[in-house]
ROLORO-701965 format. One record per residue: residue number from 0; residue in one letter; z, y, x of N, C-alpha, C in turn. Coordinates in nm, 3 decimals, always signed. Atoms other than C-alpha are relative to their C-alpha. Example, Ala and Ser with C-alpha at 12.3 -4.5 7.8 and 13.67 -1.06 7.14 Angstrom:
BEGIN
<node><num>0</num><residuo>A</residuo><n_up>+0.000</n_up><n_north>-0.119</n_north><n_east>+0.089</n_east><ca_up>+0.780</ca_up><ca_north>-0.450</ca_north><ca_east>+1.230</ca_east><c_up>+0.000</c_up><c_north>+0.120</c_north><c_east>+0.090</c_east></node>
<node><num>1</num><residuo>S</residuo><n_up>-0.006</n_up><n_north>-0.119</n_north><n_east>-0.082</n_east><ca_up>+0.714</ca_up><ca_north>-0.106</ca_north><ca_east>+1.367</ca_east><c_up>+0.073</c_up><c_north>+0.109</c_north><c_east>-0.077</c_east></node>
REM end
This chain:
BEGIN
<node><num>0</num><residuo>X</residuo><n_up>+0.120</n_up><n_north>-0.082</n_north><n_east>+0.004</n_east><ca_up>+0.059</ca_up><ca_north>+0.392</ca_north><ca_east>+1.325</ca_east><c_up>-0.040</c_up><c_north>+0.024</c_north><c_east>-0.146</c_east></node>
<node><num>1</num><residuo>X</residuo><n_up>+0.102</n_up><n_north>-0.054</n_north><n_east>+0.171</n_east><ca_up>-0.081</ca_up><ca_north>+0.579</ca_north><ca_east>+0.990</ca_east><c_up>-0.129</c_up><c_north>+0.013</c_north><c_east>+0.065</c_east></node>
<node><num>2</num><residuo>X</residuo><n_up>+0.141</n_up><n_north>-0.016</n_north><n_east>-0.019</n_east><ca_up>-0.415</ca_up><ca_north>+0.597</ca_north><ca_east>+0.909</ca_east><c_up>+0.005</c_up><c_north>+0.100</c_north><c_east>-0.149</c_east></node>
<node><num>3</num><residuo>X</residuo><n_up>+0.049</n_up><n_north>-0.075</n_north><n_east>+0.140</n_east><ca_up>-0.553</ca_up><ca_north>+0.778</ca_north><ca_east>+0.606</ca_east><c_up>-0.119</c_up><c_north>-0.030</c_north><c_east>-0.086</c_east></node>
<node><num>4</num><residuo>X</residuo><n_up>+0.112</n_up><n_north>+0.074</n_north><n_east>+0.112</n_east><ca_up>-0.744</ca_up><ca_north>+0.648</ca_north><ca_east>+0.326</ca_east><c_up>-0.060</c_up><c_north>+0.126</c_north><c_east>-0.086</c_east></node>
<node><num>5</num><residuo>X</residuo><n_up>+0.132</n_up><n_north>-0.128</n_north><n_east>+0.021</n_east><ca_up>-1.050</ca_up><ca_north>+0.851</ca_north><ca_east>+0.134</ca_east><c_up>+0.046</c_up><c_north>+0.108</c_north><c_east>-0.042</c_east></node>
<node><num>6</num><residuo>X</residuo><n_up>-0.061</n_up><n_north>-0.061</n_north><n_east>+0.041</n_east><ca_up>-0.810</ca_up><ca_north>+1.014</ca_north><ca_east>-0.058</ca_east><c_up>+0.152</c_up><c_north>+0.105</c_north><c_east>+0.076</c_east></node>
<node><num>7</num><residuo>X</residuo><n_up>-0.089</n_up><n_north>-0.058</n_north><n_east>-0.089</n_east><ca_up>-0.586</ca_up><ca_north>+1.124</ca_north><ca_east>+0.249</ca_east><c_up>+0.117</c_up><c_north>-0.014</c_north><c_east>-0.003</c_east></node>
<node><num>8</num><residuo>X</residuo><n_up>-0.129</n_up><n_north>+0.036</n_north><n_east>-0.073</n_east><ca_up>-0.288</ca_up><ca_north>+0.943</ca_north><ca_east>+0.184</ca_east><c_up>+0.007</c_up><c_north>-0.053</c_north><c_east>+0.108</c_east></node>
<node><num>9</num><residuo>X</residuo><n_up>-0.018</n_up><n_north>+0.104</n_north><n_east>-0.136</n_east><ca_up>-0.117</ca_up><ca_north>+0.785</ca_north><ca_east>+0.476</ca_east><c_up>+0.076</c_up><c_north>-0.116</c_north><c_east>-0.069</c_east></node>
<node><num>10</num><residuo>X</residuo><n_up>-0.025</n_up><n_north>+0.126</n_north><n_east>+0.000</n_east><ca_up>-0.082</ca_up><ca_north>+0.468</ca_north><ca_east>+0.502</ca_east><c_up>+0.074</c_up><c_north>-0.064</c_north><c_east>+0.124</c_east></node>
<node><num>11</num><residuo>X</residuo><n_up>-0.131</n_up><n_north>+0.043</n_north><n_east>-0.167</n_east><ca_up>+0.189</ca_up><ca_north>+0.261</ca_north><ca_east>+0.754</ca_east><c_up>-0.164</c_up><c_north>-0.158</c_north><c_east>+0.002</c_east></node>
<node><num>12</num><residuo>X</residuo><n_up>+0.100</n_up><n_north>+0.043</n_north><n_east>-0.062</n_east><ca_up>-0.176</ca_up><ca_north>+0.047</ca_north><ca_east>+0.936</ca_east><c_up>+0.069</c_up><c_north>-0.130</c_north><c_east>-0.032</c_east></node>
<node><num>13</num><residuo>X</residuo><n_up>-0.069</n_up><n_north>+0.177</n_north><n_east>+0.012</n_east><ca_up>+0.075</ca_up><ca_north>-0.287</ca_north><ca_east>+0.961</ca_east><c_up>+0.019</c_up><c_north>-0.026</c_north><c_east>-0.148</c_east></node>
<node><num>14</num><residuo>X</residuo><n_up>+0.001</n_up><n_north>-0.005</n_north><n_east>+0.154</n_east><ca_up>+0.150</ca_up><ca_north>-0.234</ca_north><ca_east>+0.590</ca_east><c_up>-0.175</c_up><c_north>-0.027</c_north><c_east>-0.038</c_east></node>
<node><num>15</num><residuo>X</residuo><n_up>+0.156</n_up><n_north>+0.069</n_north><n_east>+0.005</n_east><ca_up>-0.228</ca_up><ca_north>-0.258</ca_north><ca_east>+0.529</ca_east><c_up>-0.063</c_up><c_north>-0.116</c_north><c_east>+0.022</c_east></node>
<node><num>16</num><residuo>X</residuo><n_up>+0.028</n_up><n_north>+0.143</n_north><n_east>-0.042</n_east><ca_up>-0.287</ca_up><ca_north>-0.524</ca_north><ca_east>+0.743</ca_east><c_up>-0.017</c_up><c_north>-0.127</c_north><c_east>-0.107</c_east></node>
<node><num>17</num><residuo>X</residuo><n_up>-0.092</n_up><n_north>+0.090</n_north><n_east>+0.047</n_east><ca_up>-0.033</ca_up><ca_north>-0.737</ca_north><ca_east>+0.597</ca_east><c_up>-0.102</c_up><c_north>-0.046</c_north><c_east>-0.192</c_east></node>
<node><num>18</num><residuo>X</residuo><n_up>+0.020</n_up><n_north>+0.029</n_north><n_east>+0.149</n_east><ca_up>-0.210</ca_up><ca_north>-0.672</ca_north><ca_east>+0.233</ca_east><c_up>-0.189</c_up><c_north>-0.044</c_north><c_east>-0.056</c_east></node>
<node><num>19</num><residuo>X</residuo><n_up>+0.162</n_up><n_north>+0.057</n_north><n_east>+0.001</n_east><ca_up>-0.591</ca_up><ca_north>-0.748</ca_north><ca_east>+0.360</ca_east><c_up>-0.033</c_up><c_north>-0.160</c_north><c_east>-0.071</c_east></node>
<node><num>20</num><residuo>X</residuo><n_up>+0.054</n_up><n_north>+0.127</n_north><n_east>+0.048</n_east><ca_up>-0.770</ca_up><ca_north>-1.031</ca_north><ca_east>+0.232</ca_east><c_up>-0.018</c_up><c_north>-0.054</c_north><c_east>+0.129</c_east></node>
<node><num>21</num><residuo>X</residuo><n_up>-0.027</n_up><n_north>+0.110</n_north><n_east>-0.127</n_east><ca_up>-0.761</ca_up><ca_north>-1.321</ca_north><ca_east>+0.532</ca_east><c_up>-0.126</c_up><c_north>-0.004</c_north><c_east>+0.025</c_east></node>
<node><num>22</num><residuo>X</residuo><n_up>+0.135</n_up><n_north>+0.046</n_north><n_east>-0.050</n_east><ca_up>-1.110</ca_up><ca_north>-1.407</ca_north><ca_east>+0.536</ca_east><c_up>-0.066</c_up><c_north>+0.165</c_north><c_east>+0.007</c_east></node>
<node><num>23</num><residuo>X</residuo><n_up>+0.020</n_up><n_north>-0.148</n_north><n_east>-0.023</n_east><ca_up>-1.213</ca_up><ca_north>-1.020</ca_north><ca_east>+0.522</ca_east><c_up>+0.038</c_up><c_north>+0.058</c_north><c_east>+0.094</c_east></node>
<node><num>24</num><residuo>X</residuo><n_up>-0.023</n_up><n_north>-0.076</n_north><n_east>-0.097</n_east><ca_up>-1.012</ca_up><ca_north>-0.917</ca_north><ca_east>+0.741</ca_east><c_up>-0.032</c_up><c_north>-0.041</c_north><c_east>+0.142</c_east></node>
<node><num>25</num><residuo>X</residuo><n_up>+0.047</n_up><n_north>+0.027</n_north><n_east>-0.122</n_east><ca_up>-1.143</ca_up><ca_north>-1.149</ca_north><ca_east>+1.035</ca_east><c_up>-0.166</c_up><c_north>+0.049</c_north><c_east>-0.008</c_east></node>
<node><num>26</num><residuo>X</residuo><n_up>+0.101</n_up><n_north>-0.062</n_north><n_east>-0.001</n_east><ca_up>-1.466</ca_up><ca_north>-1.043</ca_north><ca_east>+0.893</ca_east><c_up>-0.053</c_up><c_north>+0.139</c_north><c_east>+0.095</c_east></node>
<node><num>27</num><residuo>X</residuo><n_up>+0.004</n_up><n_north>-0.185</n_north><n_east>-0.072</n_east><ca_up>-1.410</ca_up><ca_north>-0.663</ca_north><ca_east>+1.016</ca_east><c_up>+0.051</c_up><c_north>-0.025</c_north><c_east>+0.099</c_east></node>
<node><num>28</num><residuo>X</residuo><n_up>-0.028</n_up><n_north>+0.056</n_north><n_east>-0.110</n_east><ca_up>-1.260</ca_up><ca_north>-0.834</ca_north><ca_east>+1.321</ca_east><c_up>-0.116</c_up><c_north>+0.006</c_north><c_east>+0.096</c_east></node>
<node><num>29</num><residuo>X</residuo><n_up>+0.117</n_up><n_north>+0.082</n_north><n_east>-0.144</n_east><ca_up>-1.553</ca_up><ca_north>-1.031</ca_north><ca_east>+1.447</ca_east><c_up>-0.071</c_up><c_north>+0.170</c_north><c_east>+0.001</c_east></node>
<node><num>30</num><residuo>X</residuo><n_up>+0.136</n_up><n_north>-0.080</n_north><n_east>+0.001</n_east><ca_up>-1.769</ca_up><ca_north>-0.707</ca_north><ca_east>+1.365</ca_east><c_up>+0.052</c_up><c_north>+0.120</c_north><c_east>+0.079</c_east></node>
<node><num>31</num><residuo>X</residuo><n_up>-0.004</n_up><n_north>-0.127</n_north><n_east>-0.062</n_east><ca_up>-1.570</ca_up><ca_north>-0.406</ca_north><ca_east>+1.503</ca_east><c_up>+0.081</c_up><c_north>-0.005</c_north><c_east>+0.112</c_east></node>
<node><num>32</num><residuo>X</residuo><n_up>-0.150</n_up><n_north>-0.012</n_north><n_east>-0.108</n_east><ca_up>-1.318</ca_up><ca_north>-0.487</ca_north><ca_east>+1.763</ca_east><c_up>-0.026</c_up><c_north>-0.007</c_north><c_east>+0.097</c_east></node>
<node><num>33</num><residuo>X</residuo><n_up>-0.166</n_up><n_north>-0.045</n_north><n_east>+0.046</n_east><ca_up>-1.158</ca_up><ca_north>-0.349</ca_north><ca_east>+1.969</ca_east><c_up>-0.082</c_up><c_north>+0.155</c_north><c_east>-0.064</c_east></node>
<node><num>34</num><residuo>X</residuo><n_up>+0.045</n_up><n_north>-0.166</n_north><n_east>+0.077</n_east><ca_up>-1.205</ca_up><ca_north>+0.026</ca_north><ca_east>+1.737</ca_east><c_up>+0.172</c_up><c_north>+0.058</c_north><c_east>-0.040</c_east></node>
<node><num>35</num><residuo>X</residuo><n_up>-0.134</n_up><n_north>-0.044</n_north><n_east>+0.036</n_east><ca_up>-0.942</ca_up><ca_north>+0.246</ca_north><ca_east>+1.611</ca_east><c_up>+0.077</c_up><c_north>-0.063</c_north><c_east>-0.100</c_east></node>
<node><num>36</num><residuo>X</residuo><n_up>-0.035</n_up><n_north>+0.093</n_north><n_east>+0.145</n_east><ca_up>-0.673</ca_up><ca_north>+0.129</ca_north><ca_east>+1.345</ca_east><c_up>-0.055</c_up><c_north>+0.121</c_north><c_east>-0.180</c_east></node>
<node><num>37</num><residuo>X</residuo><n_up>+0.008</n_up><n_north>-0.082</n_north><n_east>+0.160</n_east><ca_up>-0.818</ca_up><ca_north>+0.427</ca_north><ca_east>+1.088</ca_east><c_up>-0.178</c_up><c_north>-0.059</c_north><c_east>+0.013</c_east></node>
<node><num>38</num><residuo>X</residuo><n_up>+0.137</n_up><n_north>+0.065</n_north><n_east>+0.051</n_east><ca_up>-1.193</ca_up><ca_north>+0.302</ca_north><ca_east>+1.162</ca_east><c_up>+0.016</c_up><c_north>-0.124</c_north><c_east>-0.053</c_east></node>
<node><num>39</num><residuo>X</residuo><n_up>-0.020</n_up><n_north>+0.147</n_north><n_east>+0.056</n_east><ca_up>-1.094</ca_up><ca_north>-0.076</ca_north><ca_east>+1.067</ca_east><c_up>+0.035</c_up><c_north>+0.048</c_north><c_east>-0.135</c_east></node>
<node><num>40</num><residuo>X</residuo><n_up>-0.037</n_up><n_north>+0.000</n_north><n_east>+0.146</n_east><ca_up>-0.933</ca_up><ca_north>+0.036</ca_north><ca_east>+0.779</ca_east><c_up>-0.094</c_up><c_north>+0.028</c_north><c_east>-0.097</c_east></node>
<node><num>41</num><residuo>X</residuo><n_up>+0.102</n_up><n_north>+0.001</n_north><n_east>+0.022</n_east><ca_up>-1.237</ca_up><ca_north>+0.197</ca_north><ca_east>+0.653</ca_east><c_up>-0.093</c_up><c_north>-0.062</c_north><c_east>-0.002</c_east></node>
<node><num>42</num><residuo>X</residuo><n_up>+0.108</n_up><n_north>+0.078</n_north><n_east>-0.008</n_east><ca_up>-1.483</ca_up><ca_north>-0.018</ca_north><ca_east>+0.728</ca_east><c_up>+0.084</c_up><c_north>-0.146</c_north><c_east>-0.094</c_east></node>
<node><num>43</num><residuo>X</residuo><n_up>-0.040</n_up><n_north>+0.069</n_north><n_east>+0.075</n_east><ca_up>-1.242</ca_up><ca_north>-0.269</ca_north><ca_east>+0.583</ca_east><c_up>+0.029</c_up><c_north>+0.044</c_north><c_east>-0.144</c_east></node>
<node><num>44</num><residuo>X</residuo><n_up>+0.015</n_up><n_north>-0.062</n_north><n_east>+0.170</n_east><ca_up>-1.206</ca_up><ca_north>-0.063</ca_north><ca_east>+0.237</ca_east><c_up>-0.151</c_up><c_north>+0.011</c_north><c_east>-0.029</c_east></node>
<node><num>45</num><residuo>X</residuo><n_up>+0.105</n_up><n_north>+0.000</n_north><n_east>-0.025</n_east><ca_up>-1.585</ca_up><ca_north>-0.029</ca_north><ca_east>+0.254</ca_east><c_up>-0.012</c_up><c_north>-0.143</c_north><c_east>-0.040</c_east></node>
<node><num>46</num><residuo>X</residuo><n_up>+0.029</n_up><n_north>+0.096</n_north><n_east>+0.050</n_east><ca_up>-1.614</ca_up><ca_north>-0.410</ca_north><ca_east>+0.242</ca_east><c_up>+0.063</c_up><c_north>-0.061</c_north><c_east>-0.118</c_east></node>
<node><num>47</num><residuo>X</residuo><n_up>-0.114</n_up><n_north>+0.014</n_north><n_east>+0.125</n_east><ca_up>-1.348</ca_up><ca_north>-0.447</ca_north><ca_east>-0.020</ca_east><c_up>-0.023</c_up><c_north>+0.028</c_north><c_east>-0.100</c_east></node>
<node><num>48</num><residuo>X</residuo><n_up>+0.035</n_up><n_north>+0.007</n_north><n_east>+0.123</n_east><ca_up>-1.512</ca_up><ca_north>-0.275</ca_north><ca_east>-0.244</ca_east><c_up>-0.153</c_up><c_north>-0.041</c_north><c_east>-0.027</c_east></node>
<node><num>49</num><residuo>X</residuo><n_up>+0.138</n_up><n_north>+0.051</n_north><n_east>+0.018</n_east><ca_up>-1.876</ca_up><ca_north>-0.430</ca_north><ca_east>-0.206</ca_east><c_up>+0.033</c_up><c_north>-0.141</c_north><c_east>-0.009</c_east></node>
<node><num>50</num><residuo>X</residuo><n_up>-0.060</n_up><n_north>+0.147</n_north><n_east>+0.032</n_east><ca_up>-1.680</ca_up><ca_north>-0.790</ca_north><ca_east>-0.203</ca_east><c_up>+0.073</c_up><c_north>-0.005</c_north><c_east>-0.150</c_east></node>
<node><num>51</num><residuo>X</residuo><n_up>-0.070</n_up><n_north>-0.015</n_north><n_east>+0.108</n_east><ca_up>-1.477</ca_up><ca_north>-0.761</ca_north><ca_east>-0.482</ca_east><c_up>-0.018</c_up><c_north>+0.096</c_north><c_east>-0.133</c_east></node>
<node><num>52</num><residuo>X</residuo><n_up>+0.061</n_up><n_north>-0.142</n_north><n_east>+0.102</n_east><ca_up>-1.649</ca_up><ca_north>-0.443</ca_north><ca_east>-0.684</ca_east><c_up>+0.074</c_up><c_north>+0.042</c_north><c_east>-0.100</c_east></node>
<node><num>53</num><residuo>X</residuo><n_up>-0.157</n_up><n_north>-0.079</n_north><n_east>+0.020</n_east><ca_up>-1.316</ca_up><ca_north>-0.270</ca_north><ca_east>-0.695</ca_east><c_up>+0.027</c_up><c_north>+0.069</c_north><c_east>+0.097</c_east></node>
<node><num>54</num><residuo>X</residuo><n_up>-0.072</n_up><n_north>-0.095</n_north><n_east>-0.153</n_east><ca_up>-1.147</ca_up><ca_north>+0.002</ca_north><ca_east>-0.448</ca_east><c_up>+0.117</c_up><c_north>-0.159</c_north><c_east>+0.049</c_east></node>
<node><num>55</num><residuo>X</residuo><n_up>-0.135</n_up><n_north>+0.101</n_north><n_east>-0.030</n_east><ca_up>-0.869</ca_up><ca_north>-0.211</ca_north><ca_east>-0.272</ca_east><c_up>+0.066</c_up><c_north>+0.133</c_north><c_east>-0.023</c_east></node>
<node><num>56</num><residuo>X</residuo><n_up>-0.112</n_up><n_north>-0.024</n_north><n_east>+0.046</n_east><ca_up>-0.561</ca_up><ca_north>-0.110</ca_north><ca_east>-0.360</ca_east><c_up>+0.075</c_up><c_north>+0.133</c_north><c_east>+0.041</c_east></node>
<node><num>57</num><residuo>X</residuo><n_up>-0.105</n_up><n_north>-0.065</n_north><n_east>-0.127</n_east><ca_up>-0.443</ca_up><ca_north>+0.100</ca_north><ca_east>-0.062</ca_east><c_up>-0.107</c_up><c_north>+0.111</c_north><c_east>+0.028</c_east></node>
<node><num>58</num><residuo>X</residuo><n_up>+0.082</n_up><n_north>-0.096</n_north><n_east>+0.001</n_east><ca_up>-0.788</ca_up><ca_north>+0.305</ca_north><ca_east>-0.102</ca_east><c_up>-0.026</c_up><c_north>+0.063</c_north><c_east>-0.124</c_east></node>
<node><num>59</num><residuo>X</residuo><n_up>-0.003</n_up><n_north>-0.056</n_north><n_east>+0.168</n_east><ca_up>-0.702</ca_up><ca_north>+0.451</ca_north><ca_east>-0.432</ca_east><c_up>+0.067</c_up><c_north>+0.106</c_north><c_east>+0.014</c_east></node>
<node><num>60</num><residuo>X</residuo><n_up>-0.044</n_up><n_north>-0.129</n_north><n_east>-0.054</n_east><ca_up>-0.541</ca_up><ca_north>+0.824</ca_north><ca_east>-0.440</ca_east><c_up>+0.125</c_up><c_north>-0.048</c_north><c_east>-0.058</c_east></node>
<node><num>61</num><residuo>X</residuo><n_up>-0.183</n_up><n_north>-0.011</n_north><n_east>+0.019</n_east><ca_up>-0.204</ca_up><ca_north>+0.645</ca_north><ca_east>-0.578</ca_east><c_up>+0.021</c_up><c_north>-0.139</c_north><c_east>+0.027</c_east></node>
<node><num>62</num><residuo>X</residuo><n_up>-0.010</n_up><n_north>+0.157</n_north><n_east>-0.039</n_east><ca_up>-0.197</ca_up><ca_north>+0.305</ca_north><ca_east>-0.366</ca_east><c_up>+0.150</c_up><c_north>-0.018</c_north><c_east>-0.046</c_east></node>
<node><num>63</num><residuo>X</residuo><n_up>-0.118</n_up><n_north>+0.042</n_north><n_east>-0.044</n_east><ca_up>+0.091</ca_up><ca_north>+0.104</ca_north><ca_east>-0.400</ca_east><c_up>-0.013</c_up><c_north>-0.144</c_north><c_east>+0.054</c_east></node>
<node><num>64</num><residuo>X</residuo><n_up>-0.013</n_up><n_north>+0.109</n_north><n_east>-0.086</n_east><ca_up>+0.213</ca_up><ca_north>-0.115</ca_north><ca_east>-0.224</ca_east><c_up>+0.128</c_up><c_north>-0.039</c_north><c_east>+0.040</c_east></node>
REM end
């Protein structure tokens, strides 16, 4: 499954996953599930950058990964 980040790349969703922060990502767990895998991602870039006060990585217009 792709999703698309602010900048409208796609992204491979399991690739994402895989590169979340652990305790973050059960965060957006307990709070949204079950939701789509492009709303999690969002709402998980959303906390990513109010936790860390940085884009994550994969919400930047030239992620890598």
């Amino acid at each position: 499954m792709k999703v698309e980040n602010g900048y409208g790349v796609q992204i491979d969703f399991d690739v994402a996953v895989q590169m979340m922060d652990d305790e973050l990502r059960e965060q957006v767990h307990a709070h949204m599930a079950p939701c789509s895998e492009q709303a999690f991602f969002d709402e998980y870039a959303a906390r990513h950058a109010e936790k860390f006060d940085e884009a994550w990585v994969l919400d930047t217009a030239n992620p890598t990964f």
